[in-house]
Gaussian input, Z-matrix of N, CA and C with variables (Angstrom, degrees):
# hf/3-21g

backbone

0 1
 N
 C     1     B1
 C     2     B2     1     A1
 N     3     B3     2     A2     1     D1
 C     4     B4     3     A3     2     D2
 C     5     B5     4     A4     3     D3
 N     6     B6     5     A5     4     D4
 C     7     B7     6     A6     5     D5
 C     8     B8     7     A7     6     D6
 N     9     B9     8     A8     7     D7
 C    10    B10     9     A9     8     D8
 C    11    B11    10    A10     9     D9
 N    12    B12    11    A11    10    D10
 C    13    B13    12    A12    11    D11
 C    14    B14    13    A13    12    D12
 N    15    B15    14    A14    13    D13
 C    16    B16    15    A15    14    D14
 C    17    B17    16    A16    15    D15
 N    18    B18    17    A17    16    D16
 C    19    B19    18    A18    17    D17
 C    20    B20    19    A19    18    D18
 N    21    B21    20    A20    19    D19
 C    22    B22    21    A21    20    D20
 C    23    B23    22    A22    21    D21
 N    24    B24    23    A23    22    D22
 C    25    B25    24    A24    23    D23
 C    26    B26    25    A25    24    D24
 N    27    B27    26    A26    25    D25
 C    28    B28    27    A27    26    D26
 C    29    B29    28    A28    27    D27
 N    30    B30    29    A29    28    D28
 C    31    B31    30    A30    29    D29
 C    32    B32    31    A31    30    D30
 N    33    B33    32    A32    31    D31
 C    34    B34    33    A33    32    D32
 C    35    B35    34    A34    33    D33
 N    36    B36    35    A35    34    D34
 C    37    B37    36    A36    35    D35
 C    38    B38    37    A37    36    D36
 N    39    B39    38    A38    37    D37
 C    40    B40    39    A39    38    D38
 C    41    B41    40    A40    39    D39
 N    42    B42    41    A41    40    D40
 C    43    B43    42    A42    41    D41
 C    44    B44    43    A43    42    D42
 N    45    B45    44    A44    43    D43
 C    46    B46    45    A45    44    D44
 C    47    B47    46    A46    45    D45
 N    48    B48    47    A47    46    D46
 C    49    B49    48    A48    47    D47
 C    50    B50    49    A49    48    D48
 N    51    B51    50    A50    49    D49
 C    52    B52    51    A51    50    D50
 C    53    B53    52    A52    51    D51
 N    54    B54    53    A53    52    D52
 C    55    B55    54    A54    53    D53
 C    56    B56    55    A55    54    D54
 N    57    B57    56    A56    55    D55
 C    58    B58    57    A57    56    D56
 C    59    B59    58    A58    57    D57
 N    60    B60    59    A59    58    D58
 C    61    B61    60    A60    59    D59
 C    62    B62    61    A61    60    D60
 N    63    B63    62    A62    61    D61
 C    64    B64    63    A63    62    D62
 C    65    B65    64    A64    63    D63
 N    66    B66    65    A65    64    D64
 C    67    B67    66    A66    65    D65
 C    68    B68    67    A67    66    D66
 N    69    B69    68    A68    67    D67
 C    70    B70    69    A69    68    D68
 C    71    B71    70    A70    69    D69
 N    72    B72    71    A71    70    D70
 C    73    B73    72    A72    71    D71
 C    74    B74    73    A73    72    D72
 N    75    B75    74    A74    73    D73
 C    76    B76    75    A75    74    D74
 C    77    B77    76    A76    75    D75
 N    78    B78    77    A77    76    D76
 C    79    B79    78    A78    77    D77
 C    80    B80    79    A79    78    D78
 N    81    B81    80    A80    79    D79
 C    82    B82    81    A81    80    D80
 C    83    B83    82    A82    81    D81
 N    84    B84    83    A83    82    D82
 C    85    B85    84    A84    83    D83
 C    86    B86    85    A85    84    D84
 N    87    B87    86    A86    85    D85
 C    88    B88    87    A87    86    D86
 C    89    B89    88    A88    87    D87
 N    90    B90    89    A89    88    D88
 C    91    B91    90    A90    89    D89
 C    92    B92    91    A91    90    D90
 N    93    B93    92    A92    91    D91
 C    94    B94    93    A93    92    D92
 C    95    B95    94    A94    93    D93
 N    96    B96    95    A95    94    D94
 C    97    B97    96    A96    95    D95
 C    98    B98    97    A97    96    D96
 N    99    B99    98    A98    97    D97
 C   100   B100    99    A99    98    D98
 C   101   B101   100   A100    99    D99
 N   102   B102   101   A101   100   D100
 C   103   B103   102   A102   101   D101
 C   104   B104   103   A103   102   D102
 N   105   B105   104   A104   103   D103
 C   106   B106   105   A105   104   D104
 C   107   B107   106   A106   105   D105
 N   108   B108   107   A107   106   D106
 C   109   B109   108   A108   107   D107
 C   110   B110   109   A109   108   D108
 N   111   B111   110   A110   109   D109
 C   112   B112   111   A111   110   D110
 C   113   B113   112   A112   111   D111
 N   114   B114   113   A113   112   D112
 C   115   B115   114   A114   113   D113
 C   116   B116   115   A115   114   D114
 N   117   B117   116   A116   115   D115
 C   118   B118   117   A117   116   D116
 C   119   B119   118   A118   117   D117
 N   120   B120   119   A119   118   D118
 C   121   B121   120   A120   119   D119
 C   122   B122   121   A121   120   D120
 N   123   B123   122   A122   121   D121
 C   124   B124   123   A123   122   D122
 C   125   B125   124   A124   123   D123
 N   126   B126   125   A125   124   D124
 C   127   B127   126   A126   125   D125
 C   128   B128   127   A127   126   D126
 N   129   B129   128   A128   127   D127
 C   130   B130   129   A129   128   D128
 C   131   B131   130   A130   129   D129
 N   132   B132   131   A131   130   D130
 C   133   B133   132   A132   131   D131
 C   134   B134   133   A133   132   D132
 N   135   B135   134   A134   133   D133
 C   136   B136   135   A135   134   D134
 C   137   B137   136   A136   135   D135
 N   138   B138   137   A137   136   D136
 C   139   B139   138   A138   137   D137
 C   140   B140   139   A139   138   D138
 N   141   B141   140   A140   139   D139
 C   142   B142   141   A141   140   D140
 C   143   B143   142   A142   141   D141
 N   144   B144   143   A143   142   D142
 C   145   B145   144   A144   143   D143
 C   146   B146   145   A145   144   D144
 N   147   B147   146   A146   145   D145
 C   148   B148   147   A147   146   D146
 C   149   B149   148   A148   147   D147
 N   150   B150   149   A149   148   D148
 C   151   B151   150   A150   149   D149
 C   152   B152   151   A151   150   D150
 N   153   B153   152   A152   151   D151
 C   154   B154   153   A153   152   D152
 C   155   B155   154   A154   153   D153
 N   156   B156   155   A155   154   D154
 C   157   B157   156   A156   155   D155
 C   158   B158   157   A157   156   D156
 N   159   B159   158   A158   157   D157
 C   160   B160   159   A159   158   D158
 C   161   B161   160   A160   159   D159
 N   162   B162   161   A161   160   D160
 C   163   B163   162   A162   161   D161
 C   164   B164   163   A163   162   D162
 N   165   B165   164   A164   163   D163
 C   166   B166   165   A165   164   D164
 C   167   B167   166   A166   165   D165
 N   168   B168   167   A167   166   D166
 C   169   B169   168   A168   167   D167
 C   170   B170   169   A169   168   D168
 N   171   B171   170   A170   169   D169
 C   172   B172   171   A171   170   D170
 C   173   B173   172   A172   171   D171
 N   174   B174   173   A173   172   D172
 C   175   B175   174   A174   173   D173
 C   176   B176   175   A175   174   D174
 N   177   B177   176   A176   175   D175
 C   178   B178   177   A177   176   D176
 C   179   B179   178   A178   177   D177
 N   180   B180   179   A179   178   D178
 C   181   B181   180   A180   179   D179
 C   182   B182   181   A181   180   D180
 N   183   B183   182   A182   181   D181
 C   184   B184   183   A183   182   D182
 C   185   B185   184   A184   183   D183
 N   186   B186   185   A185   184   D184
 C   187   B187   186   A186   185   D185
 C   188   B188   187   A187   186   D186
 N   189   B189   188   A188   187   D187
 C   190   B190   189   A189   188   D188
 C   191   B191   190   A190   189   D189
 N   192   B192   191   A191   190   D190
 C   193   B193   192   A192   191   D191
 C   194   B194   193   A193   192   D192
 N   195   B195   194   A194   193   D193
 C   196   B196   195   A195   194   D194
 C   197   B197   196   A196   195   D195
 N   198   B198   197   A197   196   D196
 C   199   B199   198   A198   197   D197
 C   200   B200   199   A199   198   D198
 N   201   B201   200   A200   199   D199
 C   202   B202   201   A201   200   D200
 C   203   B203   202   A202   201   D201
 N   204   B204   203   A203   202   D202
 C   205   B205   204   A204   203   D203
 C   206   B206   205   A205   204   D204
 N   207   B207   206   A206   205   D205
 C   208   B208   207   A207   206   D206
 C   209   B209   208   A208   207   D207
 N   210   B210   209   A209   208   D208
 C   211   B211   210   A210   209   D209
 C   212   B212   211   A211   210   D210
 N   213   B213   212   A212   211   D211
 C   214   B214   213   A213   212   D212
 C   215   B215   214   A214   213   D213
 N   216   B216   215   A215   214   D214
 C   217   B217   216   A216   215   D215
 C   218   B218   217   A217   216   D216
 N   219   B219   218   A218   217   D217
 C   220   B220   219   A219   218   D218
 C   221   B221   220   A220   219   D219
 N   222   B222   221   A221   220   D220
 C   223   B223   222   A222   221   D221
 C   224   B224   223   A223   222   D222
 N   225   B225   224   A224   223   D223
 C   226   B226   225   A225   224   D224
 C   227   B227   226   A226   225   D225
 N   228   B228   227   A227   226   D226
 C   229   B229   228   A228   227   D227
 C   230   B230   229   A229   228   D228
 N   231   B231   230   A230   229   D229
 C   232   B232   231   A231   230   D230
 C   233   B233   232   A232   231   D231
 N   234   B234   233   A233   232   D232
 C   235   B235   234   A234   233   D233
 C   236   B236   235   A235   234   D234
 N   237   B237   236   A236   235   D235
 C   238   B238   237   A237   236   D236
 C   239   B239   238   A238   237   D237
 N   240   B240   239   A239   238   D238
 C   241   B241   240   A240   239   D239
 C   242   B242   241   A241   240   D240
 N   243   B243   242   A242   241   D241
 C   244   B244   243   A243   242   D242
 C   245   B245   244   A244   243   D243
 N   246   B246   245   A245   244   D244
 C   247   B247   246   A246   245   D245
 C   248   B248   247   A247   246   D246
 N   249   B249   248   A248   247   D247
 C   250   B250   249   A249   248   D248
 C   251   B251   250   A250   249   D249
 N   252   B252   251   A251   250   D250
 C   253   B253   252   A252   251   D251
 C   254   B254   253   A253   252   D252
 N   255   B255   254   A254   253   D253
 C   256   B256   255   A255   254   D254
 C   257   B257   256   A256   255   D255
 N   258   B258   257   A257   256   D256
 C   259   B259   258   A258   257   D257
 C   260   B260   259   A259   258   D258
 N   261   B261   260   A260   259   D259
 C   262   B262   261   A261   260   D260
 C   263   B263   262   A262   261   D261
 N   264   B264   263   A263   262   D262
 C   265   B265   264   A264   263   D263
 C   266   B266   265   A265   264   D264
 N   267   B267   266   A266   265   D265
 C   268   B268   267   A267   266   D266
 C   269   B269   268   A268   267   D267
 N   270   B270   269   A269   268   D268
 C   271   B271   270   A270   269   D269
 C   272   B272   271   A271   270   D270
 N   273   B273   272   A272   271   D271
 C   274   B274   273   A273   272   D272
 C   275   B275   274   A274   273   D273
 N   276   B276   275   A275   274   D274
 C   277   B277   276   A276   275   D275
 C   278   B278   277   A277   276   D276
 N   279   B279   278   A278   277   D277
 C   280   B280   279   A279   278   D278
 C   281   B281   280   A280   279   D279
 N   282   B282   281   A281   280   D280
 C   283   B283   282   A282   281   D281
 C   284   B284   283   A283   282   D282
 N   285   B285   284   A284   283   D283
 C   286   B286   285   A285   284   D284
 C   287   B287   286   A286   285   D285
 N   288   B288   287   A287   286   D286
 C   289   B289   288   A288   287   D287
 C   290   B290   289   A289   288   D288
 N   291   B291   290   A290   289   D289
 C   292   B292   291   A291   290   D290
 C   293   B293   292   A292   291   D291
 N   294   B294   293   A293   292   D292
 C   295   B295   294   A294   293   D293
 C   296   B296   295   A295   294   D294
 N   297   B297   296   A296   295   D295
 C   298   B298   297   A297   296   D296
 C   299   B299   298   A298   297   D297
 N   300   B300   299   A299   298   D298
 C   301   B301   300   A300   299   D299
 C   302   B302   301   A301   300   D300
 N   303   B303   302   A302   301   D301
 C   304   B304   303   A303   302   D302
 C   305   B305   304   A304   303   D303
 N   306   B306   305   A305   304   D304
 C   307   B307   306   A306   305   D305
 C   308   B308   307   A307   306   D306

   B1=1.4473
   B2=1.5243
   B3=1.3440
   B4=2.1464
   B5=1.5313
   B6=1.3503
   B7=1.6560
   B8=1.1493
   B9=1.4938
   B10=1.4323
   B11=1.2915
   B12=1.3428
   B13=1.0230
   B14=1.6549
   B15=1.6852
   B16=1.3929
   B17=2.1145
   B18=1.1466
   B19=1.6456
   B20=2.2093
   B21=1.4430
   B22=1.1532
   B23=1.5842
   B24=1.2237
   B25=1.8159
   B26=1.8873
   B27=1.5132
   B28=1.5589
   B29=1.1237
   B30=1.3941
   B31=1.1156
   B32=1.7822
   B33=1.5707
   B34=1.2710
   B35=1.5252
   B36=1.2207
   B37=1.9693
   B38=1.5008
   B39=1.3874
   B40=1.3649
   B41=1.9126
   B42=1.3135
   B43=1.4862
   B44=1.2516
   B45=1.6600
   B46=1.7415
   B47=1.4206
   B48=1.3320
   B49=1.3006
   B50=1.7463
   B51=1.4416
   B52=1.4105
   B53=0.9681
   B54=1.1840
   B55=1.2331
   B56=1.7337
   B57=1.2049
   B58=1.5070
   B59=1.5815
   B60=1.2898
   B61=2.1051
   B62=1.7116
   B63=1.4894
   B64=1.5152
   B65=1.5051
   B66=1.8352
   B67=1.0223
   B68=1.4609
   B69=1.5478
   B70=1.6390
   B71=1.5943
   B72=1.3644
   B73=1.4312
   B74=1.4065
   B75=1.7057
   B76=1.3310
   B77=1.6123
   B78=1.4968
   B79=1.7826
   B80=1.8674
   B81=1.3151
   B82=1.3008
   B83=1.9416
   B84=1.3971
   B85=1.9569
   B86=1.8124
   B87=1.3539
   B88=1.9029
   B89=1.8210
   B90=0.9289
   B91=1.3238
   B92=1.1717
   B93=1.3509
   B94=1.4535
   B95=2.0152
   B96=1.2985
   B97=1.2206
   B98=1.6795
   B99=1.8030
   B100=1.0906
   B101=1.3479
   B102=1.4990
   B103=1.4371
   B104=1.5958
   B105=1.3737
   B106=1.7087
   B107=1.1487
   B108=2.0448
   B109=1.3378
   B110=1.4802
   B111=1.4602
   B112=1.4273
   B113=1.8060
   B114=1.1928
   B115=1.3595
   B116=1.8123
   B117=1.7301
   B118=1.5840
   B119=1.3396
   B120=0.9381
   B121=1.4158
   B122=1.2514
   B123=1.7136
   B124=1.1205
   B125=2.0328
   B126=1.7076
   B127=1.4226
   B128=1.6397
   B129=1.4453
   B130=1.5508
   B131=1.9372
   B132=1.0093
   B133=1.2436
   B134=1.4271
   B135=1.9081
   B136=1.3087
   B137=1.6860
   B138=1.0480
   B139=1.7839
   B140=0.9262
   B141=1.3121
   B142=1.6480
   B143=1.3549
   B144=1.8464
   B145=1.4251
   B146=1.6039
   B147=1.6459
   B148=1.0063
   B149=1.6285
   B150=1.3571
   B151=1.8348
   B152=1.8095
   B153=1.9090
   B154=1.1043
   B155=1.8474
   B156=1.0977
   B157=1.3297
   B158=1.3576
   B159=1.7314
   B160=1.4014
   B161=1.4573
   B162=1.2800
   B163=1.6811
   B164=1.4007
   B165=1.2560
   B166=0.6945
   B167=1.9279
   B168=1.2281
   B169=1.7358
   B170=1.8579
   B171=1.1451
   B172=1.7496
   B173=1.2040
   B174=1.1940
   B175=1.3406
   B176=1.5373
   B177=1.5116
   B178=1.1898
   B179=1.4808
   B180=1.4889
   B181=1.5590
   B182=1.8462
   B183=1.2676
   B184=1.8139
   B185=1.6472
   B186=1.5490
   B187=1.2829
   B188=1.7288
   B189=1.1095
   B190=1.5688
   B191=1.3039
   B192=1.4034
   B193=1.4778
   B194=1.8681
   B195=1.0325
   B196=1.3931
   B197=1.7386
   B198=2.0764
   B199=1.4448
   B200=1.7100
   B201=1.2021
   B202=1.6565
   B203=1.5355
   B204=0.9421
   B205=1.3959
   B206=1.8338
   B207=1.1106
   B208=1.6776
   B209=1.8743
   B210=1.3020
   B211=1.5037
   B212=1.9463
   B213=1.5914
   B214=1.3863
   B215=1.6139
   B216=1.6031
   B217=1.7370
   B218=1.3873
   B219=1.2880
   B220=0.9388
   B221=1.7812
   B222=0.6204
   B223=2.0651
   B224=1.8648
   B225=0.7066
   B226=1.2528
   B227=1.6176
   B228=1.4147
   B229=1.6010
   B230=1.7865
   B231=1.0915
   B232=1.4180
   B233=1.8079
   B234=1.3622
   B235=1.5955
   B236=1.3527
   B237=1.3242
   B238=1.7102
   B239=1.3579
   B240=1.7851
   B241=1.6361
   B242=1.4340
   B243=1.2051
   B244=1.8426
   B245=1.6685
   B246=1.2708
   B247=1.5814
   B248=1.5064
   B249=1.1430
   B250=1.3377
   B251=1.4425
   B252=1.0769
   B253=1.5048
   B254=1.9793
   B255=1.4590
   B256=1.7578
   B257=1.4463
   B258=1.7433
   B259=1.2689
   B260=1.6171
   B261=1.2740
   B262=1.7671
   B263=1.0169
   B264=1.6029
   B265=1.7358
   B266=1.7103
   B267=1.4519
   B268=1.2385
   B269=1.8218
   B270=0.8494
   B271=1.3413
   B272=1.3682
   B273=1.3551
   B274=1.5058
   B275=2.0814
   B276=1.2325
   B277=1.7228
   B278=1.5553
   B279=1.1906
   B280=1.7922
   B281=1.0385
   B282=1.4305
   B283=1.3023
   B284=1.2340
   B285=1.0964
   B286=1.6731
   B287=1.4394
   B288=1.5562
   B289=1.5893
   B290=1.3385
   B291=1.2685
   B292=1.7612
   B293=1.5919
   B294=1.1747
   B295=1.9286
   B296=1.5084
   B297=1.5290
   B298=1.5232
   B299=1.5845
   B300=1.3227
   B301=1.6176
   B302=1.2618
   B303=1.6769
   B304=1.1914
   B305=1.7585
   B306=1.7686
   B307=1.5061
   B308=1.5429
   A1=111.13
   A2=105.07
   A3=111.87
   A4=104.53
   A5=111.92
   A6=114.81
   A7=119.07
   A8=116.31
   A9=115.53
   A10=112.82
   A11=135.38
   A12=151.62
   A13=119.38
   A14=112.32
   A15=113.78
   A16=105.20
   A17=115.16
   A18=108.95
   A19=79.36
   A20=128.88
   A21=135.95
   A22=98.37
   A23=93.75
   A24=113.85
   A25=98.59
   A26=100.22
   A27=97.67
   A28=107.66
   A29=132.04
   A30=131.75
   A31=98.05
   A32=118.53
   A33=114.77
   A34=108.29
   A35=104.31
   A36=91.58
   A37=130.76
   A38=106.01
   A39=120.92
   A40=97.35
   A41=110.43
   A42=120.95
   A43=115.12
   A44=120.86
   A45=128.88
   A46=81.43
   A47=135.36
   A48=153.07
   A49=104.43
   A50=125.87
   A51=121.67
   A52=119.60
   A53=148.52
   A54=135.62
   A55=104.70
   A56=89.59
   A57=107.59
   A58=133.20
   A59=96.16
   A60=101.91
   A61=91.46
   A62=101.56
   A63=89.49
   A64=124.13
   A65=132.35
   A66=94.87
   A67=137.71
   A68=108.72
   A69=103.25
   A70=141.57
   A71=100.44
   A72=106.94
   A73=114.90
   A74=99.64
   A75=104.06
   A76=133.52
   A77=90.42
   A78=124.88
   A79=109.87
   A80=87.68
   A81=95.04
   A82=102.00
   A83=110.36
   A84=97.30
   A85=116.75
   A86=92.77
   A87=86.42
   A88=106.65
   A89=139.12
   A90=114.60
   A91=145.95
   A92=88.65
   A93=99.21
   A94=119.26
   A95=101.05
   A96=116.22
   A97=121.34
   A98=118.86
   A99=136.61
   A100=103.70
   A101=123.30
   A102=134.67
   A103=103.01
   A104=108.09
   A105=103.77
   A106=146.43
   A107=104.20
   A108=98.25
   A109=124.12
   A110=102.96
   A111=104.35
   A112=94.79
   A113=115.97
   A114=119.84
   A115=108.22
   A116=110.01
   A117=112.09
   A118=117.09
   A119=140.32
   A120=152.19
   A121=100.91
   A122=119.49
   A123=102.34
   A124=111.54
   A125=112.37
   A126=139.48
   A127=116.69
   A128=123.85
   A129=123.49
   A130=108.25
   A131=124.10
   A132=124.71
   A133=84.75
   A134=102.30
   A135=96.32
   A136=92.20
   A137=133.10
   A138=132.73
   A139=119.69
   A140=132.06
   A141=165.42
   A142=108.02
   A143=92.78
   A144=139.76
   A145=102.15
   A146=134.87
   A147=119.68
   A148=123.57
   A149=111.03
   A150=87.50
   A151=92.09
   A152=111.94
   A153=116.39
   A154=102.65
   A155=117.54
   A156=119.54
   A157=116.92
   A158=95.74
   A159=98.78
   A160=116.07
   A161=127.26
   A162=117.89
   A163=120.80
   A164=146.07
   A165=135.83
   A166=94.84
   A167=103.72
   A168=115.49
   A169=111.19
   A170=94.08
   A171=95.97
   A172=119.76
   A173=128.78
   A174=126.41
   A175=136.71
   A176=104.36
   A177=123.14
   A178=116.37
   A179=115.39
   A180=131.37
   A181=110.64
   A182=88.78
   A183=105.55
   A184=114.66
   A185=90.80
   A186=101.10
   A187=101.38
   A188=122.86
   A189=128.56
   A190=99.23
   A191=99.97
   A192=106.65
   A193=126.64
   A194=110.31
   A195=120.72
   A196=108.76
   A197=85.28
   A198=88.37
   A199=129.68
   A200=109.50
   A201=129.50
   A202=88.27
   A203=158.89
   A204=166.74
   A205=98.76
   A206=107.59
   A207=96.74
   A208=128.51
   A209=80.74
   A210=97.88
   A211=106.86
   A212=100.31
   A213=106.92
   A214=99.74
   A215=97.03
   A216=107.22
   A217=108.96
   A218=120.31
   A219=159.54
   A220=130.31
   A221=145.57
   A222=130.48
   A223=96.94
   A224=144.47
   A225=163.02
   A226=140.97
   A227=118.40
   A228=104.67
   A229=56.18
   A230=149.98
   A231=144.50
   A232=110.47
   A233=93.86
   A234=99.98
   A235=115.20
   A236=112.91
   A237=92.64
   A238=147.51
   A239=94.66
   A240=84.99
   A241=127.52
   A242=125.16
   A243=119.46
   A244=90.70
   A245=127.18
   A246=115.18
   A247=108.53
   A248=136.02
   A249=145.82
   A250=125.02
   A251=105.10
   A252=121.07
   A253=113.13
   A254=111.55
   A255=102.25
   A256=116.47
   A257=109.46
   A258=145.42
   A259=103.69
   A260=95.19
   A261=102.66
   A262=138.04
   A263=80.13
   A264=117.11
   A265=95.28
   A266=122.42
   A267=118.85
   A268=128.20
   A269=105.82
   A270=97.96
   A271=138.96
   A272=111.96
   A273=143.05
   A274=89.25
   A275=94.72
   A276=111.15
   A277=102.75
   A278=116.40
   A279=107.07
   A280=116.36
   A281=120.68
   A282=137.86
   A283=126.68
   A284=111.85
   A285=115.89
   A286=116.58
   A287=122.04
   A288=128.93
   A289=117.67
   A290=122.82
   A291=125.82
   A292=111.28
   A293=115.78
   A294=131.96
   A295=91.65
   A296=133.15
   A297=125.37
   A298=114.20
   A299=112.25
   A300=122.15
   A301=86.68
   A302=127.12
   A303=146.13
   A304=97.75
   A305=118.84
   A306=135.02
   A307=74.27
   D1=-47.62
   D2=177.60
   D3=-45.40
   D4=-40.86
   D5=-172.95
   D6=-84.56
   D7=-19.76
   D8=158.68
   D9=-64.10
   D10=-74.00
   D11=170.39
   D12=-35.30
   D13=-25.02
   D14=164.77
   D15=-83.04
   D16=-23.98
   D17=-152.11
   D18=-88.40
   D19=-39.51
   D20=174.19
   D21=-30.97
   D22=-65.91
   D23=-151.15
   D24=-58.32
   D25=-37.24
   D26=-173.63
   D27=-87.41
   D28=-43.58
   D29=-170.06
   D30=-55.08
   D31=-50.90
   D32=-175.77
   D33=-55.76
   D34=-34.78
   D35=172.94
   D36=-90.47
   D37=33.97
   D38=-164.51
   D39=-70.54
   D40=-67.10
   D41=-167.21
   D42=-57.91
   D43=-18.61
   D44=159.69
   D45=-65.82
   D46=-101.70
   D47=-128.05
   D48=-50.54
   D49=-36.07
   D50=145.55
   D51=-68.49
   D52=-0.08
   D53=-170.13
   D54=-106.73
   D55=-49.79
   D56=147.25
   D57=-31.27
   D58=-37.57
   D59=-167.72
   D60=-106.38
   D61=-36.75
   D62=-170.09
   D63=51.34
   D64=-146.33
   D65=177.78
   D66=-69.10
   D67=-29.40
   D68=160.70
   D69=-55.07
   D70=128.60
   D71=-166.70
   D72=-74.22
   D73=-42.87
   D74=177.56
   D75=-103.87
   D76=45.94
   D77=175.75
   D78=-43.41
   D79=-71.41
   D80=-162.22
   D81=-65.50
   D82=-42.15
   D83=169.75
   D84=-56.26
   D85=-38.75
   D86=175.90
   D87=-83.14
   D88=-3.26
   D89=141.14
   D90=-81.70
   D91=-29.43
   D92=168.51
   D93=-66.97
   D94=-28.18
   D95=176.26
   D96=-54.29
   D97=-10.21
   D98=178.88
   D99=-76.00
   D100=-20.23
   D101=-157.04
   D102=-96.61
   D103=-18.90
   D104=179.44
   D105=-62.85
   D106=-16.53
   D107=176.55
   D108=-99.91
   D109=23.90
   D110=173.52
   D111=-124.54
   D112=-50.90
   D113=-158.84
   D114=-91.85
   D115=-13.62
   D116=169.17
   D117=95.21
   D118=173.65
   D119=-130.47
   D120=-106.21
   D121=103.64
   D122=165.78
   D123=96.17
   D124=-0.84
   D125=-144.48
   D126=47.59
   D127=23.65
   D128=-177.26
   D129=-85.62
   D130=84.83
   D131=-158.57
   D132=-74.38
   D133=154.74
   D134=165.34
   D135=-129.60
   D136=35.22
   D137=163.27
   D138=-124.45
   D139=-132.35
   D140=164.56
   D141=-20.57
   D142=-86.10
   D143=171.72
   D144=-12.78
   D145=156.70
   D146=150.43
   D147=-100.41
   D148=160.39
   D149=-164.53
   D150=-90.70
   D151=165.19
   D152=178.12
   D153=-115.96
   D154=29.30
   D155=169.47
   D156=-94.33
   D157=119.66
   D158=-174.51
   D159=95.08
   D160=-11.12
   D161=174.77
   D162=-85.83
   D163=176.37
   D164=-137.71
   D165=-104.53
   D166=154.44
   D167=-179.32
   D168=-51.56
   D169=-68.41
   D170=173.47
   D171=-87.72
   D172=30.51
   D173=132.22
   D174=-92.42
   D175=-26.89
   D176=159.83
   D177=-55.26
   D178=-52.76
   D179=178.76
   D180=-56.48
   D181=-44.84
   D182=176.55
   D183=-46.25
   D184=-57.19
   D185=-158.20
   D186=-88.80
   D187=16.88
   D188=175.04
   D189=-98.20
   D190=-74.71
   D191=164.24
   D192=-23.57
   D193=-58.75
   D194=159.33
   D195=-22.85
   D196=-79.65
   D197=-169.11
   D198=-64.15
   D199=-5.73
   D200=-174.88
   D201=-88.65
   D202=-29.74
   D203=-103.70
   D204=-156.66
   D205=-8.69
   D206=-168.16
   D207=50.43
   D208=11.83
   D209=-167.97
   D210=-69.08
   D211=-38.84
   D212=-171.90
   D213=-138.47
   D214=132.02
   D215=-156.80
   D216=-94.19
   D217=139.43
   D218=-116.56
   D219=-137.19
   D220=142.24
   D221=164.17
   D222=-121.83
   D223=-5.17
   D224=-140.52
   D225=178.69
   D226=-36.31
   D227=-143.13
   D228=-102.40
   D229=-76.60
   D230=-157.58
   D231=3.12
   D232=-60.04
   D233=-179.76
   D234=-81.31
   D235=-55.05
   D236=167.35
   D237=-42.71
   D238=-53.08
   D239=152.87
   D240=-52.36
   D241=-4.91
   D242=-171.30
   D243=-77.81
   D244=-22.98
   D245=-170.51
   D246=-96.26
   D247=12.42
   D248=137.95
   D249=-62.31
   D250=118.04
   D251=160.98
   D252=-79.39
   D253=163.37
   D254=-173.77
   D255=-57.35
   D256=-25.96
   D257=-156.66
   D258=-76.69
   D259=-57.12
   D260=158.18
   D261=-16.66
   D262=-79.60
   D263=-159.07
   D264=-68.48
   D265=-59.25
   D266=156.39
   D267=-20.85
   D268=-58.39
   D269=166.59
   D270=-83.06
   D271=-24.47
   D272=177.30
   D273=-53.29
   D274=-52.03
   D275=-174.32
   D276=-71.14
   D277=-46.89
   D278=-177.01
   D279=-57.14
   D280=-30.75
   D281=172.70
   D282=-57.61
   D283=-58.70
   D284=172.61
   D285=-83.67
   D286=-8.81
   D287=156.80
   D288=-69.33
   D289=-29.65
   D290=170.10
   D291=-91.08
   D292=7.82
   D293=177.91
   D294=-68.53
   D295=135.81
   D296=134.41
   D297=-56.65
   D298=140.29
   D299=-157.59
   D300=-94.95
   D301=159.29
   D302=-167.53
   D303=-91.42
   D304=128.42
   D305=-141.83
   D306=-125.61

């Protein structure tokens, strides 16, 4: 049922997520690629950090949202998320939802 309900959620954010990459294909890996030197290659953290490989799409989106929002505190992601657009963040998240999660 989670995977139904995850392939829904993306598929529904498909037309952001092109709209988003436009002509670049590999949009959503080079933004997401801003995320590596805290969270690791690909979101596979290997410290502190928690990794985002492999979690789920709208939770990732949630919890950006959050932090762009001042909603959920922060030392950092507060401002970064401010340079995201929804379009982004959407993909920034598809990205690290199709990651194999760190075993």
């Amino acid at each position: 049922m989670e995977k139904r309900v995850l392939l829904v959620a993306l598929l529904a954010g498909l037309p952001a997520l092109a709209a988003a990459q436009g002509s670049n294909p590999n949009l959503s890996r080079d933004l997401a690629a801003g995320c590596a030197h805290c969270h690791g290659t690909n979101g596979r953290s290997a410290g502190v950090t928690e990794s985002l490989a492999g979690r789920r799409a709208d939770q990732i989106v949630s919890t950006l949202k959050e932090f762009r929002e001042g909603k959920k505190p922060a030392t950092i992601m507060h401002q970064i998320s401010k340079g995201y657009s929804d379009a982004q963040i959407a993909a920034i998240a598809a990205f690290f939802a199709a990651q194999t999660p760190v075993k």
